[in-house]
PyMOL Python script that loads the backbone (N, CA, C, O; Angstrom):
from pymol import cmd

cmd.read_pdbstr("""\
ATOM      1  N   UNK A   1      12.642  -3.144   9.121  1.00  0.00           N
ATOM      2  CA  UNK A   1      11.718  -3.840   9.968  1.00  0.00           C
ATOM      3  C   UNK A   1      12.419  -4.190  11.269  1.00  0.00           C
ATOM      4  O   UNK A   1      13.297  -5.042  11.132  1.00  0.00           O
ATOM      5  N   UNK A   2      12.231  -3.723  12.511  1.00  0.00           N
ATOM      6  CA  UNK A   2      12.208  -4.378  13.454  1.00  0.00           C
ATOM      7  C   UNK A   2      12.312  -5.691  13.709  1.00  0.00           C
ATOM      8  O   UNK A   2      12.106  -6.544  12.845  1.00  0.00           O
ATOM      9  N   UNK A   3      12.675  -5.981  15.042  1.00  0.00           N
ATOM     10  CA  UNK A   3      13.249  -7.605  15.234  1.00  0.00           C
ATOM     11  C   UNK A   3      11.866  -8.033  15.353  1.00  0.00           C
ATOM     12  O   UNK A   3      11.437  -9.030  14.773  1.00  0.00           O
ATOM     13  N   UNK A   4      11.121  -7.236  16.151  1.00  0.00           N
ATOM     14  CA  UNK A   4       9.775  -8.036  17.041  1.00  0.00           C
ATOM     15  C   UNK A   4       8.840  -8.303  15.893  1.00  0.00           C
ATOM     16  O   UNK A   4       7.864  -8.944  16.283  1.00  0.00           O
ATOM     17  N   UNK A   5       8.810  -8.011  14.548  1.00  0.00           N
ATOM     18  CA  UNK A   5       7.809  -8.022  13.681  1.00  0.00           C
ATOM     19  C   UNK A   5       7.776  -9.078  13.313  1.00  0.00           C
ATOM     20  O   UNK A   5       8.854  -9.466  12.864  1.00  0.00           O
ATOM     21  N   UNK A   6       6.434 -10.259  13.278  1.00  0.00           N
ATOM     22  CA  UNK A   6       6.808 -10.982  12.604  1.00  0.00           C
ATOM     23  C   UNK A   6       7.177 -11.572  11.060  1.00  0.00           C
ATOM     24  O   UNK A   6       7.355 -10.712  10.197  1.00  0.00           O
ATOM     25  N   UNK A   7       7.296 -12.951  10.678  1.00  0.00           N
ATOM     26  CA  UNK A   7       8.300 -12.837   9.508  1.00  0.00           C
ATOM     27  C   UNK A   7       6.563 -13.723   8.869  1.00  0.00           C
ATOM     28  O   UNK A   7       5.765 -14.528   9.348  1.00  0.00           O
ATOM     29  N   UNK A   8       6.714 -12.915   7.507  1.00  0.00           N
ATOM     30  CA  UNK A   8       5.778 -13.223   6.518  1.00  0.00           C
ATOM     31  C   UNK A   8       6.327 -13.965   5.905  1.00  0.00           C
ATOM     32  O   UNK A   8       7.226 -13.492   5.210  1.00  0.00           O
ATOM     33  N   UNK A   9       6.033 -15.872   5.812  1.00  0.00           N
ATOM     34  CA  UNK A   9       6.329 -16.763   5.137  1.00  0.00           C
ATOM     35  C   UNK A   9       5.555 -17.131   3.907  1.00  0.00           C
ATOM     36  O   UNK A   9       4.438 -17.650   3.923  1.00  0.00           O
ATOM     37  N   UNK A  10       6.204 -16.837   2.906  1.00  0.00           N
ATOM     38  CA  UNK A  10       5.341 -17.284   1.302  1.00  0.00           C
ATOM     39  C   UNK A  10       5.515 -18.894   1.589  1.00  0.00           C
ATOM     40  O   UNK A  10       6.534 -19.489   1.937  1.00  0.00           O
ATOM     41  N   UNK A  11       3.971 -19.501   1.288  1.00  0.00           N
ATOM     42  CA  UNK A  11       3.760 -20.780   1.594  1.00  0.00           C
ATOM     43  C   UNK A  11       3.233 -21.414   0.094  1.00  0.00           C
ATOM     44  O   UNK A  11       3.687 -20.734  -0.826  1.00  0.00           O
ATOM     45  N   UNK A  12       2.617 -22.241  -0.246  1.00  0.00           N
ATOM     46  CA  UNK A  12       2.065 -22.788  -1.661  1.00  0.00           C
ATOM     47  C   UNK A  12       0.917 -22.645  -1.414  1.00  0.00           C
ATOM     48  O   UNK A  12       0.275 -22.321  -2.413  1.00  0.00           O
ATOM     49  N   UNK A  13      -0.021 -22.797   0.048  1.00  0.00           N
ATOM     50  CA  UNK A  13      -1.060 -22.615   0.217  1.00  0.00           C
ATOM     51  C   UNK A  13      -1.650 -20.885   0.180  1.00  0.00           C
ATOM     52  O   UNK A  13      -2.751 -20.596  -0.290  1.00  0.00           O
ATOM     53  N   UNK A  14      -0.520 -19.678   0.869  1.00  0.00           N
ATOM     54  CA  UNK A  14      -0.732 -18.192   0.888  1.00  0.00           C
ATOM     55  C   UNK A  14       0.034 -17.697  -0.401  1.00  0.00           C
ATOM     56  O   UNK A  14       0.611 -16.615  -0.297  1.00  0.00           O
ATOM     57  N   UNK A  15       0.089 -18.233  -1.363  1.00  0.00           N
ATOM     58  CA  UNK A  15       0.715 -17.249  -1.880  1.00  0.00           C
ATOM     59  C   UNK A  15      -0.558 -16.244  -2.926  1.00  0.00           C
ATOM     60  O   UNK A  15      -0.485 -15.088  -3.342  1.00  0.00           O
ATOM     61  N   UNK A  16      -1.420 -17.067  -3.043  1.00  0.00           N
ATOM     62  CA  UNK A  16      -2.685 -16.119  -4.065  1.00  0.00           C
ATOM     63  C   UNK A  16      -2.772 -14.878  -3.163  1.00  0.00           C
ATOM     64  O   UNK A  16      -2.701 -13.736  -3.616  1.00  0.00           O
ATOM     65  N   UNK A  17      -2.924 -15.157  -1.905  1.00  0.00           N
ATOM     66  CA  UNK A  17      -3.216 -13.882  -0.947  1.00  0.00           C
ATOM     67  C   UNK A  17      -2.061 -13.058  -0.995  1.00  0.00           C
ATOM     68  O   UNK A  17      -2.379 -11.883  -0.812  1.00  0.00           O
ATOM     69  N   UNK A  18      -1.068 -13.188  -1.137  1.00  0.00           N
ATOM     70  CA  UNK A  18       0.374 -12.743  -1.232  1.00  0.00           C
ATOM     71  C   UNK A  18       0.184 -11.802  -2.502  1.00  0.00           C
ATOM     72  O   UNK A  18       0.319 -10.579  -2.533  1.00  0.00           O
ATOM     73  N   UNK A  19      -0.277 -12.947  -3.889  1.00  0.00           N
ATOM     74  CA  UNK A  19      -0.168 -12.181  -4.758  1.00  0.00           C
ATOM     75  C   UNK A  19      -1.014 -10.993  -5.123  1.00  0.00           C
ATOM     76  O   UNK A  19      -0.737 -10.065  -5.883  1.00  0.00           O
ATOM     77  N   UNK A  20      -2.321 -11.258  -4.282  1.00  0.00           N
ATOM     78  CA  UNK A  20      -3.003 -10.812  -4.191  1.00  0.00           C
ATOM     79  C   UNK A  20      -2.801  -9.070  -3.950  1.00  0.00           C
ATOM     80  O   UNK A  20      -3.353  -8.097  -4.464  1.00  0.00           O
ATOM     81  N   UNK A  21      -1.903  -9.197  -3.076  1.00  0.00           N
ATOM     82  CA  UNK A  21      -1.356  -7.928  -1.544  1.00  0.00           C
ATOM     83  C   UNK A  21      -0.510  -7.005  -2.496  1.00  0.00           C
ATOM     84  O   UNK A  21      -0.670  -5.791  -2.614  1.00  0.00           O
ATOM     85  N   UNK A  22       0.507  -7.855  -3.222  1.00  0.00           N
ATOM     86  CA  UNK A  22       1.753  -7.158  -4.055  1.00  0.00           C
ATOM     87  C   UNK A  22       0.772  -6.635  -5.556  1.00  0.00           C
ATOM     88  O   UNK A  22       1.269  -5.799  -6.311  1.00  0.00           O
ATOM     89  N   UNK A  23      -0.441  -7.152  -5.809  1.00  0.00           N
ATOM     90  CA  UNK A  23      -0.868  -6.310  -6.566  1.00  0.00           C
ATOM     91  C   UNK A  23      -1.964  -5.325  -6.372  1.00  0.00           C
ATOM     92  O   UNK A  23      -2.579  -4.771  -7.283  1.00  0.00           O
ATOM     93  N   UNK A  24      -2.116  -5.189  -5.308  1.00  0.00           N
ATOM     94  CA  UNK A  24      -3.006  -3.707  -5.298  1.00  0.00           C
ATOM     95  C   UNK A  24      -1.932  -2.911  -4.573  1.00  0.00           C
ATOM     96  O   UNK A  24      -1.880  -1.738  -4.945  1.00  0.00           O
ATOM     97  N   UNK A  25      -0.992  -3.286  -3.555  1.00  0.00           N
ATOM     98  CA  UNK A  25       0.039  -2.478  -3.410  1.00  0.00           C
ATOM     99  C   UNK A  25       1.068  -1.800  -4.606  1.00  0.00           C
ATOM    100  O   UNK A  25       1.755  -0.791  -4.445  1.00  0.00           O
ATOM    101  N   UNK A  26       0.998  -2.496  -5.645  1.00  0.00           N
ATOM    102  CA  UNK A  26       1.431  -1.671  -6.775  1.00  0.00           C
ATOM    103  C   UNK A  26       0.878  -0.790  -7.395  1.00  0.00           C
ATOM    104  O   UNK A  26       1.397   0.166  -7.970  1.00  0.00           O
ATOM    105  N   UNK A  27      -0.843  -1.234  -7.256  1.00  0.00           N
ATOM    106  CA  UNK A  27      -1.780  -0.625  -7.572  1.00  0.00           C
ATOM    107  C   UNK A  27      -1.778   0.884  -7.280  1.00  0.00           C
ATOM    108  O   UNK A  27      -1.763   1.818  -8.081  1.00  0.00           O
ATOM    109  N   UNK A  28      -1.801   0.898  -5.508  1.00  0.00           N
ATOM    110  CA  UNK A  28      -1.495   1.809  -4.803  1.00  0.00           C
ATOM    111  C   UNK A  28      -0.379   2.735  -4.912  1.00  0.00           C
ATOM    112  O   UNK A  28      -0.276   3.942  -4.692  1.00  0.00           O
ATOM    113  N   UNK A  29       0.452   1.811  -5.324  1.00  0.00           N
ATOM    114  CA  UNK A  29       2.248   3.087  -5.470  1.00  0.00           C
ATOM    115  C   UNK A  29       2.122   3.683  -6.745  1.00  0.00           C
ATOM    116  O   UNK A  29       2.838   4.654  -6.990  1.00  0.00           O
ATOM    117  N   UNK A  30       1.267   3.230  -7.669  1.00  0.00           N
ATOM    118  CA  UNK A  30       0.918   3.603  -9.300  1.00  0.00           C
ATOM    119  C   UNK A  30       0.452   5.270  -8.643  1.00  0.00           C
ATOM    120  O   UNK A  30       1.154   6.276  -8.742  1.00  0.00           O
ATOM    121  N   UNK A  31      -1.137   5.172  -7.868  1.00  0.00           N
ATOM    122  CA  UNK A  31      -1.871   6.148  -7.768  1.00  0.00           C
ATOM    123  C   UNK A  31      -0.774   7.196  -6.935  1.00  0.00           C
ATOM    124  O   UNK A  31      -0.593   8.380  -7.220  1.00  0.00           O
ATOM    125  N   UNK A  32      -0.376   6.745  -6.284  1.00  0.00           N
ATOM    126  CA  UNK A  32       0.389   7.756  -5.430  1.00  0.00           C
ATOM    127  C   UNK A  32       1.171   8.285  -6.281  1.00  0.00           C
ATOM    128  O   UNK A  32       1.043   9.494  -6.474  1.00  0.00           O
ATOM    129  N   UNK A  33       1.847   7.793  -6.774  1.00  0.00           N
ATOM    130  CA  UNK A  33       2.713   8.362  -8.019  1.00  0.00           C
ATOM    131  C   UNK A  33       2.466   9.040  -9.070  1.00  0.00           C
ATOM    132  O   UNK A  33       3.377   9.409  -9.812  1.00  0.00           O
ATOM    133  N   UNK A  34       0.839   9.386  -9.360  1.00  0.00           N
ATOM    134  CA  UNK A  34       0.305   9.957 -10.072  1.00  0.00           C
ATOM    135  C   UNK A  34      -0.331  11.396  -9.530  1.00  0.00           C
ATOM    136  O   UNK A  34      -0.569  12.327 -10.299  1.00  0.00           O
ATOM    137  N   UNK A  35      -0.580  11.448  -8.040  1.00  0.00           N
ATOM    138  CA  UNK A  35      -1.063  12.378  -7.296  1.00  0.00           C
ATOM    139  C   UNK A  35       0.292  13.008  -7.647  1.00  0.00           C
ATOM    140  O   UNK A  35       0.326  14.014  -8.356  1.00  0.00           O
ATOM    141  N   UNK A  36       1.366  12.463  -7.185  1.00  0.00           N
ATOM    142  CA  UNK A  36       2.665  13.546  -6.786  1.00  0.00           C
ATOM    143  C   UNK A  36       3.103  13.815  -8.760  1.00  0.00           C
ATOM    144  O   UNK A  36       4.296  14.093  -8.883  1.00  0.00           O
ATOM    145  N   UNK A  37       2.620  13.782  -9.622  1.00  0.00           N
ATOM    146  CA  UNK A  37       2.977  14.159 -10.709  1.00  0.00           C
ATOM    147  C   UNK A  37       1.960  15.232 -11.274  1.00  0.00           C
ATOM    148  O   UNK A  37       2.255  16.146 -12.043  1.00  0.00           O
ATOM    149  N   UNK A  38       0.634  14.939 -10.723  1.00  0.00           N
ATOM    150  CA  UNK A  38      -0.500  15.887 -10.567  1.00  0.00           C
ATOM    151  C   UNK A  38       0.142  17.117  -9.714  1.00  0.00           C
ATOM    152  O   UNK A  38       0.260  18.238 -10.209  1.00  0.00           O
ATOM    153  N   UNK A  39       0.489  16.848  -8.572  1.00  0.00           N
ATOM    154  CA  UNK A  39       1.159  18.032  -7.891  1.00  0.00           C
ATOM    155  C   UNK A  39       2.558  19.224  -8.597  1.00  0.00           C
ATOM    156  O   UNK A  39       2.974  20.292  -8.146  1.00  0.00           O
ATOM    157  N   UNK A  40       2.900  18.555  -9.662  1.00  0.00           N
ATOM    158  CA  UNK A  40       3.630  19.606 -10.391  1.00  0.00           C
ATOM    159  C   UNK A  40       5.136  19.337  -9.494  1.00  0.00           C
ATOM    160  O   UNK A  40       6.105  20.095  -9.459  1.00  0.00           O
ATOM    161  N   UNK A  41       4.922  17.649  -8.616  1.00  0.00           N
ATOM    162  CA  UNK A  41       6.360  18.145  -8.139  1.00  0.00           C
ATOM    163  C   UNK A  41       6.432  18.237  -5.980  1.00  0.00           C
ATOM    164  O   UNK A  41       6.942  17.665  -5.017  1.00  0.00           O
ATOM    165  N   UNK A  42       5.468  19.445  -6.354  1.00  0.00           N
ATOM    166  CA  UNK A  42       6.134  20.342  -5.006  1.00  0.00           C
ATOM    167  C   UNK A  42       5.170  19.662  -3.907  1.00  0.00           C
ATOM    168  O   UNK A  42       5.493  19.992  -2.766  1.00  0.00           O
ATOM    169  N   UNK A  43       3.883  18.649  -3.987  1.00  0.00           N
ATOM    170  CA  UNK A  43       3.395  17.595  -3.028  1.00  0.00           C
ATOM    171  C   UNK A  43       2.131  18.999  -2.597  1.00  0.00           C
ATOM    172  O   UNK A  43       1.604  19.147  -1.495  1.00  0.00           O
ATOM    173  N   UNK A  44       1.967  19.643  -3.511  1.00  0.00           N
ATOM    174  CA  UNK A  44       0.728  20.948  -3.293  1.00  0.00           C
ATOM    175  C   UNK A  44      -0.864  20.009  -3.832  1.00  0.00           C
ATOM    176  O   UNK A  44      -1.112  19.547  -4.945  1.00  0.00           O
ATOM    177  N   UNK A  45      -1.250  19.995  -3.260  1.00  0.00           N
ATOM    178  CA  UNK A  45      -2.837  19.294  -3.534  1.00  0.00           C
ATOM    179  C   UNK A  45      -3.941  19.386  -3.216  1.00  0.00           C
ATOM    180  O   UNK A  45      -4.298  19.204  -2.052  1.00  0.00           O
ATOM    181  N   UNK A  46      -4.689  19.670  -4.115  1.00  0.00           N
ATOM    182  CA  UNK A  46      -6.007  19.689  -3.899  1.00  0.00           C
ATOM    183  C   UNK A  46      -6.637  19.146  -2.846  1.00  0.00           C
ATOM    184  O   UNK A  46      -6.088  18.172  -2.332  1.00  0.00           O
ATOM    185  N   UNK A  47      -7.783  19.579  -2.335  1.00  0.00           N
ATOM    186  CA  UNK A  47      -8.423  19.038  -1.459  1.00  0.00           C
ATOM    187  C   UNK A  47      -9.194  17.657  -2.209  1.00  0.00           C
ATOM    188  O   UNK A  47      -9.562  16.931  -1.286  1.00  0.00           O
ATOM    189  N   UNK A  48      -9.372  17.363  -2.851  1.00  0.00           N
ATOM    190  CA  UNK A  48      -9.536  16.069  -3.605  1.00  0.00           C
ATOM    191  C   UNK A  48      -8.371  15.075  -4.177  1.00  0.00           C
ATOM    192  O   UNK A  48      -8.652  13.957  -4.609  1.00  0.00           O
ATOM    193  N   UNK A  49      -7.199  15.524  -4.143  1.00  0.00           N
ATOM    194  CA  UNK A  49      -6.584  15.005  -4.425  1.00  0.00           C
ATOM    195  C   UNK A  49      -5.772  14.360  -2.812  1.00  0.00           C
ATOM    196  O   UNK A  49      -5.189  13.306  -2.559  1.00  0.00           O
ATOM    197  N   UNK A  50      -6.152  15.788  -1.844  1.00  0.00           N
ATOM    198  CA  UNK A  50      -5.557  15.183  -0.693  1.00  0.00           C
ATOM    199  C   UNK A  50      -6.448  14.260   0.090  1.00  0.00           C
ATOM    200  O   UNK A  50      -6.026  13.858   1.175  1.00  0.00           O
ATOM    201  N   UNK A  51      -7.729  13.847  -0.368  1.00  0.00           N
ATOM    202  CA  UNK A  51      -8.752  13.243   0.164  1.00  0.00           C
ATOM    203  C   UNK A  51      -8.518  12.137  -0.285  1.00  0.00           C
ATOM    204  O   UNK A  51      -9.139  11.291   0.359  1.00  0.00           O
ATOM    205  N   UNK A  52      -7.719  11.569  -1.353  1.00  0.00           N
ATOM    206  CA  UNK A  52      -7.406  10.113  -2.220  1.00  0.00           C
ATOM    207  C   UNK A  52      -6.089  10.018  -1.991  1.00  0.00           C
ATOM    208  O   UNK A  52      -5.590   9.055  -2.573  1.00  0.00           O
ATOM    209  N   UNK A  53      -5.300  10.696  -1.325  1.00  0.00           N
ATOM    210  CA  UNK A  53      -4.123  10.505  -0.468  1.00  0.00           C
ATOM    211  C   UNK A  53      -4.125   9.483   1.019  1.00  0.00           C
ATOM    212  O   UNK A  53      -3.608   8.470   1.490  1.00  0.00           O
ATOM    213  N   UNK A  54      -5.188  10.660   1.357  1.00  0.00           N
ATOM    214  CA  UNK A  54      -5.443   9.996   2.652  1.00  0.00           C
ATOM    215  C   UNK A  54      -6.086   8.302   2.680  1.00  0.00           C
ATOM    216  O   UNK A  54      -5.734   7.438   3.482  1.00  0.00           O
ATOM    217  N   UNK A  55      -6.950   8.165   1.741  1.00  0.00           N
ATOM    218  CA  UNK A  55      -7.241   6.889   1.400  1.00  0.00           C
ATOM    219  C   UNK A  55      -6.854   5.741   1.139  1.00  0.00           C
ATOM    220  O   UNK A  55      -7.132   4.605   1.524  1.00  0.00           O
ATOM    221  N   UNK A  56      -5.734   6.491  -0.026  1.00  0.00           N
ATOM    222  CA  UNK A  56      -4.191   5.688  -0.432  1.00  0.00           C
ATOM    223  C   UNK A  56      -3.497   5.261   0.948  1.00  0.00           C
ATOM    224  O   UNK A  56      -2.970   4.153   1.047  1.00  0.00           O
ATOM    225  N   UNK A  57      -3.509   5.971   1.773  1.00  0.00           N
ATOM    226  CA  UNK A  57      -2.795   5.820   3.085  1.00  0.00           C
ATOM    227  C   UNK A  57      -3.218   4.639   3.801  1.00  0.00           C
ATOM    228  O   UNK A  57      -2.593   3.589   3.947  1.00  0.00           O
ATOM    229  N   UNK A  58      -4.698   5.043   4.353  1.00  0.00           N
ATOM    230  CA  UNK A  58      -5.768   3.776   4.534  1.00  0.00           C
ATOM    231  C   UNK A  58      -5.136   3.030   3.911  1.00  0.00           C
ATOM    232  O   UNK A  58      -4.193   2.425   4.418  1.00  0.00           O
ATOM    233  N   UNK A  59      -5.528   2.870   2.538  1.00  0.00           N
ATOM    234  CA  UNK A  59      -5.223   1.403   1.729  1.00  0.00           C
ATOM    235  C   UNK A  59      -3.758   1.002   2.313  1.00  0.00           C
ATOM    236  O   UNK A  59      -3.563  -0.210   2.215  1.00  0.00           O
ATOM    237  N   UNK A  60      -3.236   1.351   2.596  1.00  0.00           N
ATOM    238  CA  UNK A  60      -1.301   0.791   2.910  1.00  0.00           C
ATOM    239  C   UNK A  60      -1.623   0.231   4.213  1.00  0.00           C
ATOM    240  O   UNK A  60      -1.381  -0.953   4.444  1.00  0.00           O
ATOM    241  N   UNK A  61      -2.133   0.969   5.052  1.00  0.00           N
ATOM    242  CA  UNK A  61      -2.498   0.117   6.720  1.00  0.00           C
ATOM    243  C   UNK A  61      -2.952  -1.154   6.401  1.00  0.00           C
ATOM    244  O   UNK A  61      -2.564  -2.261   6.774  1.00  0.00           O
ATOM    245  N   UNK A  62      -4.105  -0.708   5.422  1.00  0.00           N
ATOM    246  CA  UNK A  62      -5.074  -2.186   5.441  1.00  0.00           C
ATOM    247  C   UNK A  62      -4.239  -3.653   4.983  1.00  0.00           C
ATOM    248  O   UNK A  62      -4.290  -4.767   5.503  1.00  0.00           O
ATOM    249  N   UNK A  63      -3.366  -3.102   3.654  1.00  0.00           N
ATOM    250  CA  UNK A  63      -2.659  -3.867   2.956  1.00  0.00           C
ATOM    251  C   UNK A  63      -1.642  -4.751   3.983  1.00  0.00           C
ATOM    252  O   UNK A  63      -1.591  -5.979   4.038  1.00  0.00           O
ATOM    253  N   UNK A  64      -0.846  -3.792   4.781  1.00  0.00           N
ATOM    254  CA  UNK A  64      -0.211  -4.222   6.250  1.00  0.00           C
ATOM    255  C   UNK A  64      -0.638  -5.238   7.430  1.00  0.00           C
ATOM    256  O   UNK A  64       0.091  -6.048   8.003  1.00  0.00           O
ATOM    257  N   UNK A  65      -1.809  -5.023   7.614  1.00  0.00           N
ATOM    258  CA  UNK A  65      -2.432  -6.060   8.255  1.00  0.00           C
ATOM    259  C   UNK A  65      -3.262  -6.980   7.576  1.00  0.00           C
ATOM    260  O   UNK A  65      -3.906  -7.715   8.325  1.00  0.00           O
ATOM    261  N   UNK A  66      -3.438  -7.157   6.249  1.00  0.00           N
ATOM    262  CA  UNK A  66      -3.739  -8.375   5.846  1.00  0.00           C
ATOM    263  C   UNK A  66      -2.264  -9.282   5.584  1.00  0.00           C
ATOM    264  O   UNK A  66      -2.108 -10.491   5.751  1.00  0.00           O
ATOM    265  N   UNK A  67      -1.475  -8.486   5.219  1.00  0.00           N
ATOM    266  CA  UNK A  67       0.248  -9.186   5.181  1.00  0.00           C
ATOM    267  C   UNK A  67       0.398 -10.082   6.730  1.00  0.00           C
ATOM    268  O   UNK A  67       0.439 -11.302   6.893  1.00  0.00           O
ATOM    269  N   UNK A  68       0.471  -8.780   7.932  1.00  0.00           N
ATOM    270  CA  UNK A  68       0.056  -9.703   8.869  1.00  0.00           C
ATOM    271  C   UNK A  68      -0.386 -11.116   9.635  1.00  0.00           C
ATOM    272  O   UNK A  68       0.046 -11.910  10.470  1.00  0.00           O
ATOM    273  N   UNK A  69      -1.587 -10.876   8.745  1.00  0.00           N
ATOM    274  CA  UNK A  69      -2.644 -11.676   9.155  1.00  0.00           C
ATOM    275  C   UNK A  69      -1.718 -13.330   8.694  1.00  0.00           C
ATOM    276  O   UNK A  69      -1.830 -14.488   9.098  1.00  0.00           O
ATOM    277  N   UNK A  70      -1.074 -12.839   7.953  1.00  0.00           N
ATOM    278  CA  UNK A  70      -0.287 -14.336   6.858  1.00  0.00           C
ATOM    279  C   UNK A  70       0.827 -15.145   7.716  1.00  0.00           C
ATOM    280  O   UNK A  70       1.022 -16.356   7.816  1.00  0.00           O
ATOM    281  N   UNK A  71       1.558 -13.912   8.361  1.00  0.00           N
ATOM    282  CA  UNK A  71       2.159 -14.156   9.502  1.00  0.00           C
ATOM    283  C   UNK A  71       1.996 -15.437  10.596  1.00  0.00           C
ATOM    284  O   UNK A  71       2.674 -15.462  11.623  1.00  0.00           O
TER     285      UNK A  71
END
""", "prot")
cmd.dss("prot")
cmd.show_as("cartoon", "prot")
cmd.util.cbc("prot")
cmd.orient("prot")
């Protein structure tokens, strides 16, 4: 991370949202991790599978700026 980013403070009041973040982001590294085991490996994918990639992706931006937002 960069200097300029700011620093995400776990508070008593943010942390449901926190916990919130770290569990669909696991959520997310689960699925991804399942595409690339679907792929046999070599990251070859279906056009459906690369369509829930791209989504997965989405989901990581989104996840990023709600972290943000905590900031």
């Amino acid at each position: 991370m960069g200097m300029d980013q700011p620093t995400v403070v776990a508070t008593w009041e943010n942390r449901t949202q926190i916990i919130e973040i770290m569990g669909i982001a696991l959520q997310t590294s689960q699925e991804f991790q399942h595409l690339w085991k679907s792929s046999g490996g070599t990251g070859r994918l279906s056009q459906d599978d690369t369509d829930k990639l791209v989504e997965l992706l989405r989901q990581i931006g989104n996840l990023n700026e709600m972290l943000m937002r905590l900031a």
